[in-house]
Jmol script that loads the backbone (N, CA, C; Angstrom):
load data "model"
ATOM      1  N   UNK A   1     129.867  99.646  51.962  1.00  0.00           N
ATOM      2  CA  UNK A   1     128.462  99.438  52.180  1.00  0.00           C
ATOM      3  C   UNK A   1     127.648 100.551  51.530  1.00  0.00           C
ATOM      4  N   UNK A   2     127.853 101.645  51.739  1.00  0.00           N
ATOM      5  CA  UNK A   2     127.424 102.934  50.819  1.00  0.00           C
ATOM      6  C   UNK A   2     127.001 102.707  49.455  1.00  0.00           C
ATOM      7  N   UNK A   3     127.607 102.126  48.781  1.00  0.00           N
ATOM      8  CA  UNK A   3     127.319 101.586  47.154  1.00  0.00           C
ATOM      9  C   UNK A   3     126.203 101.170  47.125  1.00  0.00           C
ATOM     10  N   UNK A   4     126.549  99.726  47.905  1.00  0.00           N
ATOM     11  CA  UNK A   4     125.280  98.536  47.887  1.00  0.00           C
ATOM     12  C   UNK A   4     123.973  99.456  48.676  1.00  0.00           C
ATOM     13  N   UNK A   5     124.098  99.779  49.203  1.00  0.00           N
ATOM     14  CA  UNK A   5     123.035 101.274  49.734  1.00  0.00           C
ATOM     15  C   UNK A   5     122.645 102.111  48.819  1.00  0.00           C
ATOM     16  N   UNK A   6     123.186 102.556  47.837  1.00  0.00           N
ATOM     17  CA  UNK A   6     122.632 103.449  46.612  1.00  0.00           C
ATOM     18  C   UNK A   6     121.712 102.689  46.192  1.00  0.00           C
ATOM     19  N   UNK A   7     122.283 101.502  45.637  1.00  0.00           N
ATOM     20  CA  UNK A   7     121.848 100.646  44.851  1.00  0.00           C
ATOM     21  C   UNK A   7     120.300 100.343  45.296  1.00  0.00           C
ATOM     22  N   UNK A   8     120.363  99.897  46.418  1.00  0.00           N
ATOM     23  CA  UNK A   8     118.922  99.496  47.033  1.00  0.00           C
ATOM     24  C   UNK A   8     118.294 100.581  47.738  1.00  0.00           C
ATOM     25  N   UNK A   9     118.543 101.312  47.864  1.00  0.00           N
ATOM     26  CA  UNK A   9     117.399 102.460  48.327  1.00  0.00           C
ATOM     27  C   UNK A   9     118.523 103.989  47.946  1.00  0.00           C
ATOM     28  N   UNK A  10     118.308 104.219  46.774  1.00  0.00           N
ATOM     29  CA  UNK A  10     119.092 105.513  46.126  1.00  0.00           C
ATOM     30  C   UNK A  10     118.425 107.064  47.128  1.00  0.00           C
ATOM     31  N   UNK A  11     117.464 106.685  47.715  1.00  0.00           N
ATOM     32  CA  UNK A  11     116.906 108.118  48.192  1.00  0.00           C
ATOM     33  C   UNK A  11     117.474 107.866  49.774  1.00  0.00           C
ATOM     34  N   UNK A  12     118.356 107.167  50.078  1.00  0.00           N
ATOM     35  CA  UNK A  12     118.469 107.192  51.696  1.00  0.00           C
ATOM     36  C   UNK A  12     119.580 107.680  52.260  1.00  0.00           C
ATOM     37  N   UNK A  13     119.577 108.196  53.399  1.00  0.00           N
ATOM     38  CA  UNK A  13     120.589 109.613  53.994  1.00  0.00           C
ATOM     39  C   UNK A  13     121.921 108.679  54.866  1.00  0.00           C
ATOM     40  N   UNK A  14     123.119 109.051  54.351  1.00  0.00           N
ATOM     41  CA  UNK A  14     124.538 108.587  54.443  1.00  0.00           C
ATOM     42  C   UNK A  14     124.820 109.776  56.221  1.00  0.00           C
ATOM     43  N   UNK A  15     124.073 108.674  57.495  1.00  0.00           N
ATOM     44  CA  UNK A  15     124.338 109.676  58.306  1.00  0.00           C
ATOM     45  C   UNK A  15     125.707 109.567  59.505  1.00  0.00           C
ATOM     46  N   UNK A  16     126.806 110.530  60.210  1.00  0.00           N
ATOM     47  CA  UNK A  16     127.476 109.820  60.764  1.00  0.00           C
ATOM     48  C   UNK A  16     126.756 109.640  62.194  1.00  0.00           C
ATOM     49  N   UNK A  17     127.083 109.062  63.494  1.00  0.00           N
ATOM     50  CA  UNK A  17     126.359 108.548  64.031  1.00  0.00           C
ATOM     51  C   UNK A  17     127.160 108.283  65.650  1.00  0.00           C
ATOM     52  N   UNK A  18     126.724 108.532  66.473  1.00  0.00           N
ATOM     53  CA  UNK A  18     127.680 108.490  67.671  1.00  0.00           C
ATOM     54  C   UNK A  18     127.163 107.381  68.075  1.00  0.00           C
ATOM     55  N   UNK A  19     126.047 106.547  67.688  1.00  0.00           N
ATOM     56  CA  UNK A  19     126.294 105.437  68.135  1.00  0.00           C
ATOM     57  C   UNK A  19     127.306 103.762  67.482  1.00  0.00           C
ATOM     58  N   UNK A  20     127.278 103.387  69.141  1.00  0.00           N
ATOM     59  CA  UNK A  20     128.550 102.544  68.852  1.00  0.00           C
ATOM     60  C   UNK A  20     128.092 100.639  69.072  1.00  0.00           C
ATOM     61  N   UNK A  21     127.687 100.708  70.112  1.00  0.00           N
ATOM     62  CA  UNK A  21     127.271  99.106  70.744  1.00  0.00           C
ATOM     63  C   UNK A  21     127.854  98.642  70.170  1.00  0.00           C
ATOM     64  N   UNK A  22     128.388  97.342  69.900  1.00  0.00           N
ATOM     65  CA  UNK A  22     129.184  96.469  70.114  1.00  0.00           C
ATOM     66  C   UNK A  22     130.191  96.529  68.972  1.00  0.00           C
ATOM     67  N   UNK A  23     129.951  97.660  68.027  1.00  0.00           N
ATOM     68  CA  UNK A  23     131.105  98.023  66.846  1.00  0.00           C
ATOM     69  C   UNK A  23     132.161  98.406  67.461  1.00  0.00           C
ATOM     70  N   UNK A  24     131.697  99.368  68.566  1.00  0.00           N
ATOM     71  CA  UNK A  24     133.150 100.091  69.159  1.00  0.00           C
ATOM     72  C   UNK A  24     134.210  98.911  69.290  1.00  0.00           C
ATOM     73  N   UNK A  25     134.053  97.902  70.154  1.00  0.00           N
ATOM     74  CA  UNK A  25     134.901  96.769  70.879  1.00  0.00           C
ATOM     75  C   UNK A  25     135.477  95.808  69.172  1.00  0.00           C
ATOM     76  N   UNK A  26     134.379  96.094  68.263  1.00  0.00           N
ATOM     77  CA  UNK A  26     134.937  94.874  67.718  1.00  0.00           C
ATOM     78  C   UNK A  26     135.766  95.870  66.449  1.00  0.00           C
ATOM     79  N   UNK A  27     135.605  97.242  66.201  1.00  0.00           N
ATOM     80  CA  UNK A  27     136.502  98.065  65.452  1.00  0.00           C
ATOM     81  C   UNK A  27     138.325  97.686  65.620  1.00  0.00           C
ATOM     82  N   UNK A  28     138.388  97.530  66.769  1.00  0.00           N
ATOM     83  CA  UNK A  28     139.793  97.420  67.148  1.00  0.00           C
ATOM     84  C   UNK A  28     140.043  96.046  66.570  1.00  0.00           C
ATOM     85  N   UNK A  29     139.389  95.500  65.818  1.00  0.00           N
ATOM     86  CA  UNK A  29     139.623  93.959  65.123  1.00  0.00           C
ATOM     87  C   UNK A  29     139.506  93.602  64.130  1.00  0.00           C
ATOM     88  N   UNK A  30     138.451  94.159  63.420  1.00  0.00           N
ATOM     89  CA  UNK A  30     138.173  94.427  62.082  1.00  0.00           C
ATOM     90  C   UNK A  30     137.400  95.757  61.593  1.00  0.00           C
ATOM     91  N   UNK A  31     137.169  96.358  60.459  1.00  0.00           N
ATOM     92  CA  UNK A  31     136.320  97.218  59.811  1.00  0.00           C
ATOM     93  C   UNK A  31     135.009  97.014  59.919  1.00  0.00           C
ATOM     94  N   UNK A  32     134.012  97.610  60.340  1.00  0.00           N
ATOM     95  CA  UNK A  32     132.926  97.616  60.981  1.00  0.00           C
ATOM     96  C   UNK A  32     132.179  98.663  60.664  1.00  0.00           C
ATOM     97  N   UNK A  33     130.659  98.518  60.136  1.00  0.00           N
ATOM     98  CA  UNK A  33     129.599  99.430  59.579  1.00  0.00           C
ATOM     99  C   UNK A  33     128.578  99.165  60.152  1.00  0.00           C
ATOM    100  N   UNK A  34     127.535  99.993  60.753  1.00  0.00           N
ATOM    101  CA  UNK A  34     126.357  99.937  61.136  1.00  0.00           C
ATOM    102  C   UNK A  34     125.282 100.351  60.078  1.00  0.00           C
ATOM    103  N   UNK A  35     124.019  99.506  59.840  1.00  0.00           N
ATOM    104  CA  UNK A  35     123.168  99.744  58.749  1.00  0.00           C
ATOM    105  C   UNK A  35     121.670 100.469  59.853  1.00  0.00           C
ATOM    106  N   UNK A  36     121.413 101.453  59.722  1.00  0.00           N
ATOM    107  CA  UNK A  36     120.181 101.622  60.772  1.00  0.00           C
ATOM    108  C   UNK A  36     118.923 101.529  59.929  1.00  0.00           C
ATOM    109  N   UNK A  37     117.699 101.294  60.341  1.00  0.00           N
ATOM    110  CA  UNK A  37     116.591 101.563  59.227  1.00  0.00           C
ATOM    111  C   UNK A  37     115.596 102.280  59.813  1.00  0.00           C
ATOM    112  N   UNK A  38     115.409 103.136  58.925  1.00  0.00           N
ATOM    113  CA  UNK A  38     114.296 104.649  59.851  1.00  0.00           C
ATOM    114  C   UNK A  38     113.144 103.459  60.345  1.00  0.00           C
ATOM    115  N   UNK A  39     112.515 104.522  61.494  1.00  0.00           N
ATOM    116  CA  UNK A  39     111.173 103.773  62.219  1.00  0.00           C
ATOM    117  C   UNK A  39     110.077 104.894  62.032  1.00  0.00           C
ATOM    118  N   UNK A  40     108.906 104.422  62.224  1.00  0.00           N
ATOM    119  CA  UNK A  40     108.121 105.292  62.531  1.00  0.00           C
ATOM    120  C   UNK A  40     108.288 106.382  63.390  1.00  0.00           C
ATOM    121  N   UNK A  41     108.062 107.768  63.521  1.00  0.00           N
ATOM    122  CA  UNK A  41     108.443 108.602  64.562  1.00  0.00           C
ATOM    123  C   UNK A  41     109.659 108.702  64.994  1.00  0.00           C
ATOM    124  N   UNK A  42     110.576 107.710  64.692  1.00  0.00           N
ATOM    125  CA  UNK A  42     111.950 108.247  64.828  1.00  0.00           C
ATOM    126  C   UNK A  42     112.083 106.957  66.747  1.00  0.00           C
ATOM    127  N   UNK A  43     110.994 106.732  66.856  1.00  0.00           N
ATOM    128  CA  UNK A  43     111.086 105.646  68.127  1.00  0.00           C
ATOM    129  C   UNK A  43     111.892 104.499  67.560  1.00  0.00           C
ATOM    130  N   UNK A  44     112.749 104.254  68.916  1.00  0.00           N
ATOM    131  CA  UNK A  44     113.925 103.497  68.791  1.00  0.00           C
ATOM    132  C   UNK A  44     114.075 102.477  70.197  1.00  0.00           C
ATOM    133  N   UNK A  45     114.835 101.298  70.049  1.00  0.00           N
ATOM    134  CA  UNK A  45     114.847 101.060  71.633  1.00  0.00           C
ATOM    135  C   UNK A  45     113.636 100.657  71.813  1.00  0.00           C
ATOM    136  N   UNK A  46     112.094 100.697  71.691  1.00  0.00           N
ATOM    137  CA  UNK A  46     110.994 100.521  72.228  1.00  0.00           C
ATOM    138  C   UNK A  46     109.892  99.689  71.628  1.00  0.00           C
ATOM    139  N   UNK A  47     109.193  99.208  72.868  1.00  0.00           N
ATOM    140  CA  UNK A  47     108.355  98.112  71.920  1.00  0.00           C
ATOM    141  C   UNK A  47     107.388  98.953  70.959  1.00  0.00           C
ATOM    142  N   UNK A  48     107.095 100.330  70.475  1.00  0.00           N
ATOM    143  CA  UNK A  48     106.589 100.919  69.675  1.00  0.00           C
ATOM    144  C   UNK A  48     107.193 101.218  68.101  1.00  0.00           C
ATOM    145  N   UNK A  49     108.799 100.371  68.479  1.00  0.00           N
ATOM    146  CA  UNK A  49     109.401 100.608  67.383  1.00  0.00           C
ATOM    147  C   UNK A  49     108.996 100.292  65.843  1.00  0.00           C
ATOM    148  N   UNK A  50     108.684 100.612  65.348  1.00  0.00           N
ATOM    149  CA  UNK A  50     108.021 100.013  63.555  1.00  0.00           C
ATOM    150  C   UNK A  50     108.793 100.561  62.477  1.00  0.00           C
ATOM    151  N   UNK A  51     109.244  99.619  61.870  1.00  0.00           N
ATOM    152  CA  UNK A  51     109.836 100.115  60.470  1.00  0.00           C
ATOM    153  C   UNK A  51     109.194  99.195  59.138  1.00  0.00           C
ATOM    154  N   UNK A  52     108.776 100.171  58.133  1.00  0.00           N
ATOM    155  CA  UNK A  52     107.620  99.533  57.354  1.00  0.00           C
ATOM    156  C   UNK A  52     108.605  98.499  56.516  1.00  0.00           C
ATOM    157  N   UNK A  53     107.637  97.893  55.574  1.00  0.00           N
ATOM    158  CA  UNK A  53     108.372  96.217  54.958  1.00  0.00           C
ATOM    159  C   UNK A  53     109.193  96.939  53.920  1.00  0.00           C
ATOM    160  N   UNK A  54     108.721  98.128  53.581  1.00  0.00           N
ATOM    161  CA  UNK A  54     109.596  98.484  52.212  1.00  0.00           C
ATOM    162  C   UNK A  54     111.189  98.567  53.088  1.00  0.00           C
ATOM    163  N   UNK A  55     111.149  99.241  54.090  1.00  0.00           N
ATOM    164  CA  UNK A  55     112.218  99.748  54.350  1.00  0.00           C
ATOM    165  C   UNK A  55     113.442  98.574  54.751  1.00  0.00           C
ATOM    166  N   UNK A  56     112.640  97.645  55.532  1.00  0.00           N
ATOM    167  CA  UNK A  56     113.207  96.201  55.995  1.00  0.00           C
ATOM    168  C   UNK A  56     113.874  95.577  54.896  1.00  0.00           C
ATOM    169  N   UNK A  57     112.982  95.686  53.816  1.00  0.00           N
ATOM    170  CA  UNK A  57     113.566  95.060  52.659  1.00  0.00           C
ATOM    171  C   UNK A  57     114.836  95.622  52.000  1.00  0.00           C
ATOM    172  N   UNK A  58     114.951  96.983  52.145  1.00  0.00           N
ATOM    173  CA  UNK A  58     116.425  97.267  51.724  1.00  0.00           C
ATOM    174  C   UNK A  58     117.189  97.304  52.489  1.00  0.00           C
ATOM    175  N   UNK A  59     116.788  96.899  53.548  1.00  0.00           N
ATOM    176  CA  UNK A  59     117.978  96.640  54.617  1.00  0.00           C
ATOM    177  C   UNK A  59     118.211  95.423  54.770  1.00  0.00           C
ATOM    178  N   UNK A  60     117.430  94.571  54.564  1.00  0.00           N
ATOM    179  CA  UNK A  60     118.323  92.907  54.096  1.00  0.00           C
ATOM    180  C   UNK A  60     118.586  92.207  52.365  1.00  0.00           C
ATOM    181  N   UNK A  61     117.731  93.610  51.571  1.00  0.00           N
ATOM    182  CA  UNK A  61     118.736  93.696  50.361  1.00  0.00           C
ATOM    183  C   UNK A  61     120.145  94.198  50.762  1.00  0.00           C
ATOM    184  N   UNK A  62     120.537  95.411  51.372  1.00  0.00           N
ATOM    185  CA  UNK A  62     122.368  95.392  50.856  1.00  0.00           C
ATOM    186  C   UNK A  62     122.601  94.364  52.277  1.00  0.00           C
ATOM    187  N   UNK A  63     122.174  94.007  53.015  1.00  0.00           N
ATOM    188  CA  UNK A  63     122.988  92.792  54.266  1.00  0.00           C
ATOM    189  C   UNK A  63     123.464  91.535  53.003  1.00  0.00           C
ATOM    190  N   UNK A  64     122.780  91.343  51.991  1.00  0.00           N
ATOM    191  CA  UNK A  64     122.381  90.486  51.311  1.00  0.00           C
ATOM    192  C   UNK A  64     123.582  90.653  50.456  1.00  0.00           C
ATOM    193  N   UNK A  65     123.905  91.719  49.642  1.00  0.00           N
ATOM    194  CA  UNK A  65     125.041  92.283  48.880  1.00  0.00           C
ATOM    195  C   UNK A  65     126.234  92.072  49.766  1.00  0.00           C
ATOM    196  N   UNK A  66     126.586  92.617  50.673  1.00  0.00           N
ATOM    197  CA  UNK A  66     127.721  92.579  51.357  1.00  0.00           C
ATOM    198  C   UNK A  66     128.011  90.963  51.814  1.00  0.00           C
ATOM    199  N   UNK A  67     127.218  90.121  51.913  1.00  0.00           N
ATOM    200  CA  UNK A  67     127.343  88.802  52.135  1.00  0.00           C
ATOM    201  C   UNK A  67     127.335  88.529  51.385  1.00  0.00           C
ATOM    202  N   UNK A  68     126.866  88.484  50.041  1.00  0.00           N
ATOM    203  CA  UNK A  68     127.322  87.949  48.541  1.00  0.00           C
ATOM    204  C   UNK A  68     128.852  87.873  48.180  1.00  0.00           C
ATOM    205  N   UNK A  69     128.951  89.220  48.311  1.00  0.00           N
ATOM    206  CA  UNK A  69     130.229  90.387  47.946  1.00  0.00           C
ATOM    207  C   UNK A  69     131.484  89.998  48.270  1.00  0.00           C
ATOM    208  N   UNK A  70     131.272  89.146  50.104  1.00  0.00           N
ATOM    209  CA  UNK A  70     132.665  88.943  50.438  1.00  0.00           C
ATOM    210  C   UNK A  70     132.672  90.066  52.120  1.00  0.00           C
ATOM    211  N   UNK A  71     131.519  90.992  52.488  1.00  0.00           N
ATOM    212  CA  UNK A  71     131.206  91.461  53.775  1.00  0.00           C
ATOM    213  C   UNK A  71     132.419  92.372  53.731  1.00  0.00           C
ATOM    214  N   UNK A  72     132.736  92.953  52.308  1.00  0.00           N
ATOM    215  CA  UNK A  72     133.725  94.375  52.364  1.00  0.00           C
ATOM    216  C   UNK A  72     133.254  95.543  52.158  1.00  0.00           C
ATOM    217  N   UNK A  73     133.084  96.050  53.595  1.00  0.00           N
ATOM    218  CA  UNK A  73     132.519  97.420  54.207  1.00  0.00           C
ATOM    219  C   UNK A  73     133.382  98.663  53.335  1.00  0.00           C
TER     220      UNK A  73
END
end "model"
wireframe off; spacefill off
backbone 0.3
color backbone group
């Protein structure tokens, strides 16, 4: 997923991440990647959450790649 991530937004930060939700359970089954997309203020979880269209858009550009691709993380 990292690639297809260069590709569509080359300036964005490769972070690791202690969160898990429902990757943890399904890791033990297959290979599993979480894509996050910055928000305003860093608010998460909340109905204040906002993430602008540019950013949305490269986040269902590489969803878009990896479903092209064959979904190999």
């Amino acid at each position: 997923m990292s690639g297809r991530l260069r590709s569509a937004a080359p300036d964005a930060l490769l972070l690791p991440s202690g969160a898990t939700h429902d990757a943890s359970a399904m890791a033990d089954l297959c290979p599993v990647a979480m894509l996050f997309v910055r928000c305003r203020s860093g608010i998460s979880h909340h109905l204040d959450e906002d993430a602008t269209a540019e950013d949305m858009s490269a986040a269902i550009s590489v969803l878009a790649r990896l479903i092209h691709d064959g979904l190999s993380v």
